[in-house]
KEZA-643292 format. One line per field, with one value per residue (C-alpha): residue number from 1; residue in one letter; y, x, z. Coordinates in nm, 4 decimals. Each point is the difference from the previous one (the first is absolute). Layout:
residues N
i = (NUM ...)
aa = (A ...)
yy = (Y ...)
xx = (X ...)
zz = (Z ...)
END
This chain:
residues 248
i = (1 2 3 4 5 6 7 8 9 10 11 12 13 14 15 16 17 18 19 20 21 22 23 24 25 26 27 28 29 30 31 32 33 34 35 36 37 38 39 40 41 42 43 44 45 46 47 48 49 50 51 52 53 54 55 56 57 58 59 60 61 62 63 64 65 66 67 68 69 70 71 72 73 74 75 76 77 78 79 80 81 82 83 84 85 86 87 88 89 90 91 92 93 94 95 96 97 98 99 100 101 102 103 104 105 106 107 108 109 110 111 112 113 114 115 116 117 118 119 120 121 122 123 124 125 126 127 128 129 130 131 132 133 134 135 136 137 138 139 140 141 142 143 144 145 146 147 148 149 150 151 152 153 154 155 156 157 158 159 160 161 162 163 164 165 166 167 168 169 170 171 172 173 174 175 176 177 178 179 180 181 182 183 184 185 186 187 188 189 190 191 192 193 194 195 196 197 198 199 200 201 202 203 204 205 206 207 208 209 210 211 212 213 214 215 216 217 218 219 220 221 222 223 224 225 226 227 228 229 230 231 232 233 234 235 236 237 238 239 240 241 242 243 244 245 246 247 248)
aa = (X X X X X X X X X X X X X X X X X X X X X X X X X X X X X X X X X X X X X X X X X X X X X X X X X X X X X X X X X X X X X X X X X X X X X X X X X X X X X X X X X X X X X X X X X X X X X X X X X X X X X X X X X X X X X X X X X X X X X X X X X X X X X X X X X X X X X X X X X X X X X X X X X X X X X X X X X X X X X X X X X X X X X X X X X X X X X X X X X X X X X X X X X X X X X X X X X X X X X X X X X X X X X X X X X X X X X X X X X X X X X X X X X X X X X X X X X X X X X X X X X X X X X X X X)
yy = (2.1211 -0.0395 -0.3366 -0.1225 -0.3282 -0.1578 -0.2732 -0.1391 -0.3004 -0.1870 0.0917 0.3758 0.0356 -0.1455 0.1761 0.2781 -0.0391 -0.0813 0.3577 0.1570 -0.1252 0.0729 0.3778 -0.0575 0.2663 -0.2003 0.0473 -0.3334 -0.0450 -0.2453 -0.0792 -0.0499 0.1567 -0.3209 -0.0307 0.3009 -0.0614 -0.3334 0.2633 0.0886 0.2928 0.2293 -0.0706 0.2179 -0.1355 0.1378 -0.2371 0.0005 -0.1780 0.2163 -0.0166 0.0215 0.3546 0.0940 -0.2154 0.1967 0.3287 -0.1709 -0.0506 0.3212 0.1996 -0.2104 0.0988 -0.3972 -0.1218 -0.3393 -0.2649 -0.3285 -0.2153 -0.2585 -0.0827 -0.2994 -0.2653 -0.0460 0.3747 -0.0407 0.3378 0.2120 -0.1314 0.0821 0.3749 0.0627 -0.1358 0.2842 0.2714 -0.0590 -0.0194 0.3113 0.1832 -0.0978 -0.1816 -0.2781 -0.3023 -0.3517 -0.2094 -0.2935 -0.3210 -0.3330 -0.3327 -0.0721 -0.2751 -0.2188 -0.3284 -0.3021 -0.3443 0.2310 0.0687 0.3649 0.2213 0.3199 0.2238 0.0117 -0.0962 -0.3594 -0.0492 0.0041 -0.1926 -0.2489 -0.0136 -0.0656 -0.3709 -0.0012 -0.1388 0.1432 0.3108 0.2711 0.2465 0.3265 0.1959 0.1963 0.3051 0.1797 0.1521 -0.2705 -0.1936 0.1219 -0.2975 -0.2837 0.1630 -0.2431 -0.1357 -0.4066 0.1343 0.2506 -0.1467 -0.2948 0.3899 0.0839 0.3279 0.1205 0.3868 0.2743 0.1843 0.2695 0.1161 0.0454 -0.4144 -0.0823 0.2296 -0.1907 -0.3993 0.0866 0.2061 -0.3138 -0.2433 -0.1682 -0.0954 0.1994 -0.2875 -0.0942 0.3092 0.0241 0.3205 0.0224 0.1220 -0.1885 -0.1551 -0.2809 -0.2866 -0.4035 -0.1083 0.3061 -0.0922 -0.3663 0.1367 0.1498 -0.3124 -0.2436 0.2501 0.0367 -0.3123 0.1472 -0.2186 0.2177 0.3217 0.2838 0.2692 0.1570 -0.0624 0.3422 -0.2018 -0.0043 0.3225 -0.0415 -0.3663 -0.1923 -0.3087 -0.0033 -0.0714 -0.2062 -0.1981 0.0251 -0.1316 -0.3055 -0.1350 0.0808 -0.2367 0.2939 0.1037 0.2811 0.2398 0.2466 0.3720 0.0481 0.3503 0.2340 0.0779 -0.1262 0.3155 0.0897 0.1753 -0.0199 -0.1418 0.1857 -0.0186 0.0859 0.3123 0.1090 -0.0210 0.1904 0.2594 0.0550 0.0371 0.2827 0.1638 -0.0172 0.1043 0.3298)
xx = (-1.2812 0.0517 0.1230 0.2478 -0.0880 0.2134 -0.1499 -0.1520 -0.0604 -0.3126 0.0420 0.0843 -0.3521 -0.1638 0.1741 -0.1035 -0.3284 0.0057 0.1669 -0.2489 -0.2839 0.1735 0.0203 0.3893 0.1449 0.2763 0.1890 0.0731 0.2765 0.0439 0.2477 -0.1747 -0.2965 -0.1772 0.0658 -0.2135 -0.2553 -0.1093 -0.0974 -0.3235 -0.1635 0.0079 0.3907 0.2845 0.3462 0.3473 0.1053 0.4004 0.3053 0.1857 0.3663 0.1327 0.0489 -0.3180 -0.1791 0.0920 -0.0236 -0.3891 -0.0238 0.0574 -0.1336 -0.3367 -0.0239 -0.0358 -0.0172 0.0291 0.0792 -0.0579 0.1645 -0.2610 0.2029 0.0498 0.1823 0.2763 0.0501 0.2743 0.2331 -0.3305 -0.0781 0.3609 -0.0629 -0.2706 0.1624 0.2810 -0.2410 -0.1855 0.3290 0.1288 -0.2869 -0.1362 -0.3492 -0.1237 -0.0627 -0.1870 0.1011 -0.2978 0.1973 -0.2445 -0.0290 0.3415 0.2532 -0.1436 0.0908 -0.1337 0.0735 0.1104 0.3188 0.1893 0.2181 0.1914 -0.0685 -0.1223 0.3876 -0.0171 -0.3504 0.0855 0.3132 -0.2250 -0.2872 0.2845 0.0197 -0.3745 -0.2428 -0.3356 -0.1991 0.1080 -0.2390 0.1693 -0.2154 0.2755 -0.0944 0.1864 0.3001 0.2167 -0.0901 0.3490 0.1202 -0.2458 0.0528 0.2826 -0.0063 -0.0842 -0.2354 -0.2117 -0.1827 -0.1313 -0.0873 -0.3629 0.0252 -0.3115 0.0253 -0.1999 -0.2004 0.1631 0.2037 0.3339 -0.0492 -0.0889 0.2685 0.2803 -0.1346 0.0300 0.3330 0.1287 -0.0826 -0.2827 -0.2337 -0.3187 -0.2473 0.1541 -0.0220 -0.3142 -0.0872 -0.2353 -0.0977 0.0387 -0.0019 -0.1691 -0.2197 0.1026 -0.2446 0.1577 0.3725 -0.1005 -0.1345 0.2534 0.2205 -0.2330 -0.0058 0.3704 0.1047 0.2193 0.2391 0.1386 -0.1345 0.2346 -0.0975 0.1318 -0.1435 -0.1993 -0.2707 -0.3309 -0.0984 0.2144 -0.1798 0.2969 -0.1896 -0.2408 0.2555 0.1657 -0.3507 -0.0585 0.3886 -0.0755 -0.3480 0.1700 0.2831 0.2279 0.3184 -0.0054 0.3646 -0.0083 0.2548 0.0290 -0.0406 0.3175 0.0141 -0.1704 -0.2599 -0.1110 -0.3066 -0.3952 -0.2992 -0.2686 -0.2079 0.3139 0.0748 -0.3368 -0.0096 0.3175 -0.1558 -0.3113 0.2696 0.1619 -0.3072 -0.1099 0.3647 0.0108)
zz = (3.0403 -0.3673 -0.1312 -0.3418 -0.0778 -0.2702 -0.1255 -0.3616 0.1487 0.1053 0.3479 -0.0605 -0.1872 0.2696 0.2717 -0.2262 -0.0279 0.4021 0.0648 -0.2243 0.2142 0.3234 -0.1416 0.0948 -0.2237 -0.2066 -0.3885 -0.1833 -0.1851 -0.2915 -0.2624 -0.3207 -0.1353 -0.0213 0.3688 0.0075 -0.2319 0.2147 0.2838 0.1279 -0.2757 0.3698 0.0935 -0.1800 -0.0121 0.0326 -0.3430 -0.0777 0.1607 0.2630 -0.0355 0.4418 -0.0263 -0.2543 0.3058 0.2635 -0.1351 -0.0396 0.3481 0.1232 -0.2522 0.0207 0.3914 0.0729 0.3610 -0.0608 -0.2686 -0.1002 -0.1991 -0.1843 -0.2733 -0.1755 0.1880 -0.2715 -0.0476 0.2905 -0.1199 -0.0431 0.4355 0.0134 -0.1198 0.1808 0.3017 -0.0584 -0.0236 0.2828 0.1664 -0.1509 0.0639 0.3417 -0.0745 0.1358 -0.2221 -0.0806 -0.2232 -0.0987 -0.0529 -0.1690 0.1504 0.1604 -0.1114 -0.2940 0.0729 -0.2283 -0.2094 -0.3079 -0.1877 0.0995 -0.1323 0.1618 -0.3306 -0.3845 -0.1065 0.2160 -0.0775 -0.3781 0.0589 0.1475 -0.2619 -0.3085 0.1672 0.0277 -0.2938 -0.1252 -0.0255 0.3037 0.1079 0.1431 0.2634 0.1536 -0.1784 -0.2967 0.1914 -0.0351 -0.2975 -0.1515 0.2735 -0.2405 -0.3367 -0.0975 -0.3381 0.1047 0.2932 -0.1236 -0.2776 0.2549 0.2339 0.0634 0.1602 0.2406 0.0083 0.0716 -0.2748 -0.0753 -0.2676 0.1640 0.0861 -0.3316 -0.1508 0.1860 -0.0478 -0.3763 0.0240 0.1934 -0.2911 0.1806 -0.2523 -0.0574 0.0076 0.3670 0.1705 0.2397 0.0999 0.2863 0.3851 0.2767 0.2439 -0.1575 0.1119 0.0536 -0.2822 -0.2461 0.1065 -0.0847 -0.3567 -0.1052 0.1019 -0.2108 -0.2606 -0.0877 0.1035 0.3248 0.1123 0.2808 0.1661 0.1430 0.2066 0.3027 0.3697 0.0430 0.2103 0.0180 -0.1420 -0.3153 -0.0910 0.1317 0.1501 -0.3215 -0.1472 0.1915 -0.0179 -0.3664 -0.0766 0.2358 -0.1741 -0.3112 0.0918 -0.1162 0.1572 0.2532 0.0008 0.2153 0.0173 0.3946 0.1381 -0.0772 0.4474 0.2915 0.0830 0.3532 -0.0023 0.0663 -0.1982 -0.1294 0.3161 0.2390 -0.2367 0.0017 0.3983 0.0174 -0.1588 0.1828 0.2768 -0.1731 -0.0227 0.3774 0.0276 -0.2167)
END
C-alpha cells in the first residue's frame, strides 16, 4: 500500500500527520512551497502543480496504490485532474469534501466577477479573505482603494496585492484560519464594512467569521462553492483507509 495525498490544506496536514502515525506509507503533494514549509519538520512533500498528463506520469512512476484528493474545496479543476488520473490510470480514490452546503442569513455571489459587481453598490471599508488568486476580479479603480486584502505571507501574495494597485498599508499578510475575537479585530481596526470570503467551512474559519461579521454589525457576502462535491470527511476518509489496509 503506498498512498498520494494531494492536499496543502488543513485537512491534508492532518491526514498527514494521521498516516504518519498509522506507519501507512503515503507521498504528499502540495502546490506551493509555503504549502510545504507549514508541514511537520519529519514529512517531505512532492511541492509543484501537475499539469493532467505531468500527474499521471506521477502516479505511475511513484508506484502509488491509492490516492486522495484533500485539496482545497475551491480548487475544483485541480479535483477535476486528479479525478482523470485516477481514471486513466486505474487507482482507487477519496476525495475529502468540508462541511456540506453553506446555507445562512448572508449575501452570495456565484464568483469574484459578481461579488465585485455587487460591492461597487456597497458603502464602506471591504475586507477580502478569498485569498490572492482572484483579486484581479476587486482591483477596479473605484473598488480597490476601499480593498483590504487578507492573504497569506508569502511573497508571491504580497507581490500580486501590490502589482494589482492595492495599497501597501491595506494589505494584511497573515496565516489562518483565524479566531472570532481576531476576525472581529481586524474589523474594528479598519473600519470593515463588509467581509468576503468563500464558504470553505469549518476548517477554513468560515463560521468565525460569520460570528465576528454579526457582533460587528458588518455585512457578511459570501462566493458559493464553484461544484457540488461528493465525497467523505476527515473521519470517513481515514476509515476508508484502515480498510484498504486490512484489504492489501
Amino acid at each position: 500500500m503506498n498512498i498520494l495525498l494531494f492536499g496543502g490544506t488543513i485537512e491534508g496536514r492532518t491526514l498527514a500527520l494521521w498516516l504518519r502515525d498509522q506507519n501507512i506509507p503515503f507521498q504528499i503533494s502540495v502546490a506551493t512551497e509555503y504549502g510545504g514549509e507549514l508541514l511537520d519538520g519529519d514529512i517531505s512533500a512532492h511541492v509543484g502543480r501537475f499539469s493532467e498528463a505531468e500527474m499521471e506520469d506521477y502516479l505511475r512512476r511513484g508506484r502509488f496504490t491509492h490516492v486522495v484528493d484533500a485539496t482545497h474545496p475551491y480548487a475544483h479543476l485541480v479535483t477535476a485532474s486528479i479525478a482523470q488520473a485516477c481514471r486513466n490510470t486505474g487507482l482507487p480514490l477519496l476525495r475529502l469534501v468540508r462541511d456540506g452546503d453553506i446555507k445562512g442569513n448572508w449575501l452570495t455571489a456565484v464568483d469574484a466577477k459578481d461579488a465585485a459587481a455587487r460591492l461597487q453598490s456597497m458603502e464602506g471599508n471591504i475586507m477580502l479573505t478569498t485569498g490572492s488568486k482572484e483579486l484581479d476580479a476587486f482591483a477596479l479603480p473605484d473598488l480597490r482603494e476601499r480593498c483590504f486584502p487578507r492573504v497569506l505571507p508569502t511573497r508571491e501574495s504580497l507581490d500580486r496585492c501590490l502589482t494589482l494597485g492595492f495599497p501597501a498599508k491595506q494589505v494584511i499578510c497573515m496565516q489562518g484560519p483565524f479566531s472570532q475575537e481576531l476576525n472581529l479585530a481586524l474589523i474594528r481596526q479598519f473600519h470593515i464594512r463588509v467581509l468576503v470570503t468563500k464558504a470553505t467551512g469549518a476548517a477554513g474559519g468560515f463560521w468565525d467569521k460569520v460570528e465576528a461579521a454579526r457582533e460587528a454589525s458588518c455585512a457578511l457576502l459570501v462566493i458559493g462553492r464553484p461544484v457540488h462535491e461528493e465525497g467523505l470527511s476527515l473521519e470517513g476518509v481515514q476509515e476508508a483507509i484502515l480498510r484498504w489496509r486490512e484489504e492489501a
